[in-house]
N, C-alpha and C positions, 0 to 999 in steps of 0.2 A: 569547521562544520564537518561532520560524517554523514556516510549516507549505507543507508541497511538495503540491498537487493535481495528480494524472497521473489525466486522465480516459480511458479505453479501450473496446471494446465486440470481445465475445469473438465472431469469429464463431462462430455455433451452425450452420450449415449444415456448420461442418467436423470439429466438435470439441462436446464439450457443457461448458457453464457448470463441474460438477464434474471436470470433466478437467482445464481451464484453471487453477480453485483448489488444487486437486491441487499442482499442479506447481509452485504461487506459492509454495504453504504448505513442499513440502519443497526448494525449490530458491531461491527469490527472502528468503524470511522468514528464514531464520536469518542469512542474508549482511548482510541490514539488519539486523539484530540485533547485529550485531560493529562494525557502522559507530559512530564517537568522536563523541559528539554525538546521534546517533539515541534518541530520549524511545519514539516508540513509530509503529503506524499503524494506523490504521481502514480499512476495506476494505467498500465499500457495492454494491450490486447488484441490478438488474429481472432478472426473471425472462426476459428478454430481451436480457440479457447487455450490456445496457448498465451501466458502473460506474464508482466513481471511489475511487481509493486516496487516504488523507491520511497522510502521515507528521508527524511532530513533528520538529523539532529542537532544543537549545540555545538556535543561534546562527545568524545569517545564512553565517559562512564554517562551517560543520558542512555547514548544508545543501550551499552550495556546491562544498565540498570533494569531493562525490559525483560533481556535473558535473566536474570540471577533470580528476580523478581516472580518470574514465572508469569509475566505478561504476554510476550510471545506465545509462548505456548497455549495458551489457553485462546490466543483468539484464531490460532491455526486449530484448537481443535473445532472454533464456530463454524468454521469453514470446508473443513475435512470430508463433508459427505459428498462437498460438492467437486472433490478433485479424485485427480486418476492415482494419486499417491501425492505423500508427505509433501511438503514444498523444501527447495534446496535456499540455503541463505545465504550469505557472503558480506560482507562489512568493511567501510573505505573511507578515505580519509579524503575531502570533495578539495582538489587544489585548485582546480579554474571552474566560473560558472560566468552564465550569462543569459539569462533572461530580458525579455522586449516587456517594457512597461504594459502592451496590451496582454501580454500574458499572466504577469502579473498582477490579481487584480483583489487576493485575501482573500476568496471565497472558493468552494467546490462548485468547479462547473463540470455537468455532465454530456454525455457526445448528445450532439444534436444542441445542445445550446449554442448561445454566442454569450463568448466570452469580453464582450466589448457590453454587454447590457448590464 
């Protein structure tokens, strides 16, 4: 399994944090979602709109396949109005994991739910 880190920071002088998620969640999410290979992605965040998405993948060429493909890019430009500059990327090879089956549960939950429902 790989995992793609895109660290970003939303400007909040132009836009606010839930506008920016907003827009991920109905425009950026489900597109990663159809991608061949894509396992899933976590999406972390200060109240100061600094964040950083992780996605999962498969494989090295899945992940890859995103860049060459020109998928990446296009869904950082869906996003682009809502940050202070470009996002930075980074790409890794996942050796140890461990998730608690309550965490685990196949669906997008967002802050303020439970994740147990």
């Amino acid at each position: 399994m790989y995992a793609r880190t895109t660290l970003f920071e939303v400007d909040t002088e132009r836009t606010s944090i839930d506008a920016a998620f907003k827009r991920f969640t109905e425009t950026v999410l489900p597109r990663l979602r159809e991608q061949p290979g894509c396992l899933g992605v976590i999406v972390m965040q200060t109240p100061e709109g600094k964040g950083m998405l992780v996605s999962f993948w498969q494989s090295s060429e899945a992940a890859a396949a995103t860049l060459e493909s020109g998928f990446y890019d296009a869904q950082v430009r869906e996003l682009l109005m809502f940050l202070r500059q470009p996002p930075g990327r980074e790409q890794y090879e996942v050796t140890c994991y461990e998730l608690s089956d309550a965490i685990v549960t196949g669906r997008t939950v967002f802050p303020g739910q439970d994740a147990q429902a």
